[in-house]
N, C-alpha and C positions, 0 to 999 in steps of 0.2 A: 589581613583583617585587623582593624583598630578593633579592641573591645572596650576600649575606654571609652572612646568617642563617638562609638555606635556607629561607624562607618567602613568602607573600602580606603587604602591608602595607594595612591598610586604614583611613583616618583616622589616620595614623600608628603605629595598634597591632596588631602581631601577628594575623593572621587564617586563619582555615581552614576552609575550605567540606564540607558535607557536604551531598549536592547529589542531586537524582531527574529523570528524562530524562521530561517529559511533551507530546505532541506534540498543540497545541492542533488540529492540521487531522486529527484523529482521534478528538476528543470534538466534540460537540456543545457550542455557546457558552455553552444553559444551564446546563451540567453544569460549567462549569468552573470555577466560584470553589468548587464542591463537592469537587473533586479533589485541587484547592491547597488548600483548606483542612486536609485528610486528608495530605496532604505536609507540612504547618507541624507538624500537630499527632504526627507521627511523627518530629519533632525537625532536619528538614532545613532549613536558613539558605539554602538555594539552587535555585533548581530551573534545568534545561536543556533547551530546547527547537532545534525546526529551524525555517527557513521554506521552504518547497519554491517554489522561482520557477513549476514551471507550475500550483499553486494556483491562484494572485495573477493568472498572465499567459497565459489558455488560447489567449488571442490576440495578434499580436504590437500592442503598443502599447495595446492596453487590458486595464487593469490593475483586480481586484475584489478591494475592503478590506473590504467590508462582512458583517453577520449574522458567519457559522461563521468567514470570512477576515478579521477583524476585529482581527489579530495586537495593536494598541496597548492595544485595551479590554483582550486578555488580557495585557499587559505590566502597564498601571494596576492590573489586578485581584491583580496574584502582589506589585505593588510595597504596595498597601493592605493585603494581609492578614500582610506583614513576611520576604516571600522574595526573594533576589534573584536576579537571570539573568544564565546563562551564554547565549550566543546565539550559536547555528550558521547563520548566513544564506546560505551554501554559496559560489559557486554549485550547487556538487555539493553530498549532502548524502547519498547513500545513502538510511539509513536506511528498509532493504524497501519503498521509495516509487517508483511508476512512475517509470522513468529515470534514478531515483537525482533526483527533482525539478527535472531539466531539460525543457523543454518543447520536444515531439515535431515542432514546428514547424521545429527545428532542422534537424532530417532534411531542410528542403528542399534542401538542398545534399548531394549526396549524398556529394559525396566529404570531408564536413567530417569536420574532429580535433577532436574534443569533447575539453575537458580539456586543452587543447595553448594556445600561441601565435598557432595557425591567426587570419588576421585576423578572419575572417568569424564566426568563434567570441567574439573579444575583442570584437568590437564589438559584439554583443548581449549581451554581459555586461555592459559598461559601459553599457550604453543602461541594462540593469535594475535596477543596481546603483546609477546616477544616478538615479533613481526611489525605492529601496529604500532606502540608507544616511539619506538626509538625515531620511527618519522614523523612524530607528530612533537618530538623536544627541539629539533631547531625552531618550530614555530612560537616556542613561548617565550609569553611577553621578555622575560629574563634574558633570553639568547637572542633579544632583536627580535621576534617575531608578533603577532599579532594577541596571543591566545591569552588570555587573562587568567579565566578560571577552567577549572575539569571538573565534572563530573564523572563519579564513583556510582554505577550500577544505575539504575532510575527507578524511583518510586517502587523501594523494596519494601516499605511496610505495608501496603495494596496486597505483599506475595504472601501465601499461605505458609509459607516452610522456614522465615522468620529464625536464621539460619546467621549467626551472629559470628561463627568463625566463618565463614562461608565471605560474608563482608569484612572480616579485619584481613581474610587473605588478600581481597583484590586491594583495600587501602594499603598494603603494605607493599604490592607488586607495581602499583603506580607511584608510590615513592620512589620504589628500586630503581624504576625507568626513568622519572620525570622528576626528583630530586625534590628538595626540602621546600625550596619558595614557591614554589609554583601554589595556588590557594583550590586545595579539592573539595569537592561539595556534594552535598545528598539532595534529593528532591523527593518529596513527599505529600501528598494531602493534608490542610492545614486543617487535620483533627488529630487530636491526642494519641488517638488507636494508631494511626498511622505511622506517624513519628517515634511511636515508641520502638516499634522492627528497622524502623527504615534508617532511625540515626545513627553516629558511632562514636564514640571518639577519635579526632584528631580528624574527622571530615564537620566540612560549617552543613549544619542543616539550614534548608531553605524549605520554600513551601511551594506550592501551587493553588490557585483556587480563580475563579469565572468573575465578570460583573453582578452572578446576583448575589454573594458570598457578602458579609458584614465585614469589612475590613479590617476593622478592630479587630474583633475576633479571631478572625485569621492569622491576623498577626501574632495574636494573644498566645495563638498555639505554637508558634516559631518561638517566640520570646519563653516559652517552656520548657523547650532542648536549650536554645542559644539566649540566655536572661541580658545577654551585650553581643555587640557586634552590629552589623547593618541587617537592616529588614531588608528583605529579599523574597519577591515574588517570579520564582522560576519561567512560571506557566499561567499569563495572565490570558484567559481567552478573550480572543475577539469574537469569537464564530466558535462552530461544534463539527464534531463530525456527521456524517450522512451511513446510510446503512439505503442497503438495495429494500425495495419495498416500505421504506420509511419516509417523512416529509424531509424537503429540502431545508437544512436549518441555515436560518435569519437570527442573527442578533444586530438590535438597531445602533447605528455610530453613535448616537445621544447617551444611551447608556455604557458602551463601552468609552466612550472622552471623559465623564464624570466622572464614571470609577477609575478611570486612567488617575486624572486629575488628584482625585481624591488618598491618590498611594503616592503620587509626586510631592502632595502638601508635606505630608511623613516624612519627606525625604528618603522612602523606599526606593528601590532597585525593583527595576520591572524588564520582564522579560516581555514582549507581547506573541502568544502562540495561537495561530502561524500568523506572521507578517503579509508572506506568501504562503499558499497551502503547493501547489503543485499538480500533478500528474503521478497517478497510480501506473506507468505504462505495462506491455506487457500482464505479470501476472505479479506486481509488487503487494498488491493491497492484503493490508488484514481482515480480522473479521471478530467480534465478539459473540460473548455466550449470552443469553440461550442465539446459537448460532445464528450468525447474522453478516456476511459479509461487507466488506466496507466495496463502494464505486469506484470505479477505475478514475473521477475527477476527485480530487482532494482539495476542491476550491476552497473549503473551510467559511465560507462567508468572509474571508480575509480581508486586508484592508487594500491588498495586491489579489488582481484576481489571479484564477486558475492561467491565465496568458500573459498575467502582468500589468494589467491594464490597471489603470489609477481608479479611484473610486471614490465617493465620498466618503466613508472612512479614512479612508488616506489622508486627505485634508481635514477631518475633522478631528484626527488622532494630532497631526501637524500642528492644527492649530491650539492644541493643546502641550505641545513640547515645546513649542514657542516661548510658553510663558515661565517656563523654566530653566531653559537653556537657550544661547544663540545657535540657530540654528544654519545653515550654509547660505550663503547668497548662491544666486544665479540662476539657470532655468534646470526643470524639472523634467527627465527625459519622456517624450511623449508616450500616450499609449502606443503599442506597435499595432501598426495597420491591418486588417485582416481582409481576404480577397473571397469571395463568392464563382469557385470555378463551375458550381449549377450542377446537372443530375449526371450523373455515367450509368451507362448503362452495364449490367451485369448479366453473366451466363454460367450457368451453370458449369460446373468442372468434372468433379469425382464426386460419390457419395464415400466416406469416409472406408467403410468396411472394403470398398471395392480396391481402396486404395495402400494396402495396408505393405505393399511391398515398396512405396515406395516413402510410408511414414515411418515404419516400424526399420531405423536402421539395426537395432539388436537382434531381431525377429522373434519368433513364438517362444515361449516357455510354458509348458505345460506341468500340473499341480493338483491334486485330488483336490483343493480348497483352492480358493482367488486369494492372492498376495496383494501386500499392501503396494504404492508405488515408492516406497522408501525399499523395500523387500527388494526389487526389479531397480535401484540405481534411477530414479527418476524424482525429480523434486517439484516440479510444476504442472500444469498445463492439463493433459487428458490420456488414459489409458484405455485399452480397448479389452472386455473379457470375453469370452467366444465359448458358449457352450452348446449341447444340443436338447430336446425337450426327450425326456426319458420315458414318455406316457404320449399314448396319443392324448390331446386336450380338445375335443368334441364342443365341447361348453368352457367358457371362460373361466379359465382358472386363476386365481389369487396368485402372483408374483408377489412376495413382501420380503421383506429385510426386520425379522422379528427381533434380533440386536441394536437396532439402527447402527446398519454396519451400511451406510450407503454415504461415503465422505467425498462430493457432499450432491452430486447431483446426477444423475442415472437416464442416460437416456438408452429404453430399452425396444429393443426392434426383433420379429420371428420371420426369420428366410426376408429379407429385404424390407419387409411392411412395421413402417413406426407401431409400437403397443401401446408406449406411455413412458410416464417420467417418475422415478423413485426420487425422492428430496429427504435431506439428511434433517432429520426429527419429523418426518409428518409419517403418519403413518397409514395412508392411503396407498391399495396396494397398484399394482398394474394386472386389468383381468388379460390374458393369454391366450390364445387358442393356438391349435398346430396341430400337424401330427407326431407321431413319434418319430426321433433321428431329424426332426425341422431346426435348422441354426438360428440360434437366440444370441444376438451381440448386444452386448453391454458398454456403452460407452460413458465412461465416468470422467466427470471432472472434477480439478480441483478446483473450487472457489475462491484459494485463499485461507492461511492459518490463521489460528487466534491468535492474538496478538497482547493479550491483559487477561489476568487472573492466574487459573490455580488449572485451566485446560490447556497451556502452553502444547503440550505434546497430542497435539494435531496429526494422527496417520491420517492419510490418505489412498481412496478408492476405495474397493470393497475390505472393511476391515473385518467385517464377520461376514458370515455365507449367507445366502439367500433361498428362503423357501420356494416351493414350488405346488399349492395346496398345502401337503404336511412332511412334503418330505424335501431336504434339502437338496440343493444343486451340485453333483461333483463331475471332475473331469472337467478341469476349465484349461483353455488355451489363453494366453492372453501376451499383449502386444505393447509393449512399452514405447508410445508416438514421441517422435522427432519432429512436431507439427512445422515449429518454428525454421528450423534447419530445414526444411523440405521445403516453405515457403522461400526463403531465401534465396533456397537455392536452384530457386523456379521448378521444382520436378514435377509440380501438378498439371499436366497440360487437359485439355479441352476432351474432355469426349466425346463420343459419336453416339445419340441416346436412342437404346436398341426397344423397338417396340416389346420386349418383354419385359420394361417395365414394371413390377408390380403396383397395384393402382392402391393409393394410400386412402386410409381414413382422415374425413375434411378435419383441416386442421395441426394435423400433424405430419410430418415426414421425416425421416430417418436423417442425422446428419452430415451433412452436405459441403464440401466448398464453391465459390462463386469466385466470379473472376473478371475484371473491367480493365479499362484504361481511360487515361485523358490526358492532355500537351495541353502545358503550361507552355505558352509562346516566348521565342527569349526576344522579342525586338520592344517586348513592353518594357518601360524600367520600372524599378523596383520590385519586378515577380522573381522567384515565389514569396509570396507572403502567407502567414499565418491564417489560417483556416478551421470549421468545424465541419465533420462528417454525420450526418443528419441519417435516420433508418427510418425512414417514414412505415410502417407496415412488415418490416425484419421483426423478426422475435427476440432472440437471443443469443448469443455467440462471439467471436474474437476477430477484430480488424488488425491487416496487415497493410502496408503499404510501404510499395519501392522494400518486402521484406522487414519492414520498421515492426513489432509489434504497438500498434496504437493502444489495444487494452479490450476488455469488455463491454458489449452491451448489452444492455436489457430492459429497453423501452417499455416491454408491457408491464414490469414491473414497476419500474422508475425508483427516483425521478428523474434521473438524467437521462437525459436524450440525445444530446448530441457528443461528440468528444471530441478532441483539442487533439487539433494536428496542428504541431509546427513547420515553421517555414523549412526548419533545416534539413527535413526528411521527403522535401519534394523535389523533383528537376525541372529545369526548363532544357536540356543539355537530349531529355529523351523519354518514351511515352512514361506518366505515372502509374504503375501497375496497383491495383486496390485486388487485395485478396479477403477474403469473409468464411468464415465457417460459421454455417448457419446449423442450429443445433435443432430447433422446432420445426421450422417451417419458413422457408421464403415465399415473397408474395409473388413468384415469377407465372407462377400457375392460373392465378386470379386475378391480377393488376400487372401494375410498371413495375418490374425488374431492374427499379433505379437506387444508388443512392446520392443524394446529394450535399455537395456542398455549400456552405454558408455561412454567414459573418456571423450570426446570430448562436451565443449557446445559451443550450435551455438545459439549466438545470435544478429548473422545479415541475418536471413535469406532473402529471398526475401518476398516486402510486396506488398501489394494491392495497386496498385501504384494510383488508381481513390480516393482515401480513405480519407476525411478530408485537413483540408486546412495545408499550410505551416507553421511549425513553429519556429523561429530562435533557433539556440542554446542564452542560456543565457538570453533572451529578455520575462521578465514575463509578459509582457504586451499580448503576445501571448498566454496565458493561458487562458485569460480573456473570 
């Protein structure tokens, strides 16, 4: 850092980055020298990425580098095609990532200060971070490698606990690792309040802030920690995030190239976030308060979409970097092609409860109260809780969750027949009927942790007990699912569906897996190619394919509709298996039992418009 001369120095000369936020744990490995390469060639000298610890570390003490988590290959690969990194190794790290990229394992303590000084906190930091730093020092810039700057923690003044040794510990243990020149850096919202917790000495603050922000100003607040040194915009948005049940957010390329433009004239350092948004696959995504979780696409309105595909922003961001830097000659690698393999047909498998010997590899644990899934060794996905009704219920009775102890979504069925859905803050209950000793299964999911604010410590499933009228529920069994591993590893086979059936109320059914195929032909060239899986008439629930998890959907909500399967997860070699857990209701009863494929994604569809409160683009204070 010159402070004299208000800049970056790099090889002794004058330097200025112009920089796109690409999150390799969100593309696929193959896709990634294709993305950076679309990054160089739209004039950027830098790209920025995060590393989310509970990727790497889903358990404590072993640690996965390899295939998609393969963070170095994607460092050699941005450093071979002539970009260099900014790197966010966190611990925290936000970035709409379950937990904000702390691993849930944390929660075993329960009264732990995530984010704090808390011992029990530093020492698994340090444990991972002893792990993490030493392979991330051959890549900086000083050793021959790519990495320019670090960051130190993310947008700690946002965090309530404002925990000043808490940060002089991590700035001192990224020293210890990563040595004197390397340039570490804070990131912050460019308001005063913010910078005051978030900055420190001996780390450069920088800021973050959208196109509708005053520039000036912005900067005005950077230049209040840092009165010299380079202006620096960490997190300039192109786009916003999405929330399930909210609109699809649009920000127009004319306003972000202006205010691009307008921080270039400064001669500011611009980060632009996201470049590319990515894929939530799986159960990656966060979720904000008042609870709210984020969609399995992370398209972000970026200037790269969710598949990589070029956009007008892309060019018009281009034609804007143009006028400040020479940008690459030569061509622009195309959009990647996408194939229409049309409807498969699906059928029914198992209903969930039935199947519970061959989901549940732990099996039952039984408990006078229902445990969290942190309690039972489980960090994602769905647990199953199994009680019986203690009263005969004649007349519909009130099932509620007078805690909102339902994290975060409840679907509740008596002796086979769907009842209704508990959702985590509504407080609409499930009426019940039965008789007494009648089995009531509770199938709970996790949606996704917070990921921003001061709710970081996210239990999940039932974290307090459930009434029943007035009296609470005990004697619970419950079933820690292995959905993923059982999909994989093909165990759900076809049932034979026995006419005692019970006959469900329209609308709902208890939840379900379904189960298809389709041959991608190999005499065609170029298949497989990139595709979207479309749920015309599916409610809601988790796609598998070939075992892949593709992510969630949930059309009736919206907006997104359809989801982003890559090429790399299909065969032409042998049949494509499409697996589905449907949680509401499939249309196999009432319609086509199809879903299909398409070139087309729709990710504005129509949403629940009654659905959570307003949230601005840009304004993180709305997250809170």
């Amino acid at each position: 850092v010159d402070y004299q001369n208000d800049c970056f120095r790099k090889d002794g000369e004058k330097f200025r980055y112009i920089s796109g936020s690409i999150h390799y744990s969100r593309i696929p490995r193959v896709y990634w020298k294709d993305r950076l390469l679309k990054m160089y060639m739209a004039g950027l000298n830098a790209i920025q990425t995060y590393i989310p610890w509970n990727y790497h570390e889903k358990v404590p003490g072993l640690y996965n580098f390899s295939g998609d988590r393969d963070f170095e290959y994607f460092l050699k690969l941005a450093h071979d095609i002539g970009l260099l990194v900014i790197l966010r190794p966190g611990p925290y790290i936000c970035g709409e990532w379950d937990m904000g990229g702390l691993p849930a394992w944390l929660l075993k303590k329960k009264d732990i200060v995530l984010r704090s000084a808390d011992p029990d906190y530093v020492a698994a930091v340090d444990k991972w971070m002893g792990k993490l730093l030493p392979m991330i020092k051959p890549y900086l810039y000083q050793n021959g490698g790519p990495i320019i700057t670090v960051q130190v923690e993310n947008e700690y003044g946002s965090y309530f606990a404002c925990d000043y040794s808490y940060m002089r510990h991590l700035s001192k243990l990224f020293r210890s690792y990563l040595g004197d020149e390397v340039v570490l850096f804070t990131t912050d919202g460019a308001l005063l309040k913010t910078l005051k917790c978030g900055s420190i000495q001996d780390l450069y603050a920088t800021v973050d802030f959208g196109p509708g922000s005053n520039v000036t100003a912005a900067f005005g607040a950077q230049r209040h920690v840092e009165p010299h040194g380079p202006l620096v915009n960490s997190e300039f948005y192109t786009g916003w995030l999405d929330h399930w049940g909210s609109h699809h957010s649009v920000v127009s390329s004319t306003r972000v190239a202006r205010v691009l433009s307008e921080m270039l004239i400064m001669g500011a350092n611009v980060n632009l976030y996201m470049f590319i948004g990515g894929t939530n696959f799986g159960y990656w995504n966060g979720a904000n308060t008042p609870y709210a979780p984020q969609p399995t696409s992370y398209d972000y309105d970026a200037p790269l979409t969710e598949a990589g595909d070029l956009t007008e922003k892309y060019f018009a961001i281009r034609d804007v970097i143009k006028m400040y830097r020479k940008i690459p000659e030569g061509p622009i690698p195309p959009t990647t092609p996408k194939y229409a393999y049309g409807a498969v047909t699906m059928k029914k498998l198992q209903m969930v409860s039935d199947a519970l010997d061959k989901l549940s590899f732990s099996g039952p644990v039984k408990s006078t109260y229902p445990q969290t899934f942190i309690d039972l060794n489980q960090a994602f996905g769905f647990m199953l809780y199994r009680t019986s009704l203690p009263v005969n219920c004649t007349k519909p009775t009130p099932l509620t969750s007078p805690l909102n102890g339902v994290h975060d979504r409840a679907y509740v069925s008596v002796d086979g027949v769907a009842a209704g859905i508990l959702e985590r803050d509504n407080v609409e209950p499930v009426n019940v009927t039965g008789k007494a000793g009648s089995q009531v299964d509770i199938l709970v999911e996790n949606l996704g942790r917070v990921n921003y604010g001061k709710y970081l410590k996210d239990f999940k499933g039932l974290v307090s007990n459930l009434t029943l009228g007035e009296n609470p529920l005990t004697g619970w069994t419950m079933y820690s699912l292995s959905i993923d591993e059982a999909v994989s590893e093909g165990l759900l086979g076809e049932e034979e569906p026995t006419p005692t059936d019970a006959p469900q109320p329209a609308g709902l059914s208890p939840p379900a897996f379904y189960g298809g195929s389709f041959i991608i032909p190999d005499g065609i060239p170029d298949l497989p190619q990139d595709t979207y899986i479309k749920l015309t008439s599916w409610r809601k629930g988790q796609i598998w394919i070939n075992g892949f998890n593709v992510g969630r959907y949930w059309p009736t909500r919206g907006p997104q509709v359809t989801l982003f399967v890559p090429a790399n997860i299909l065969s032409t070699a042998a049949p494509n298996n499409v697996t589905i857990l449907e949680l509401e209701g499939a249309p196999c009863s009432s319609g086509p039992c199809t879903v299909e494929f398409t070139t087309i994604p729709i990710l504005n569809g129509t949403v629940q418009s009654d659905y959570k409160q307003h949230r601005r683009l840009f304004i993180k204070e709305d997250l809170l």
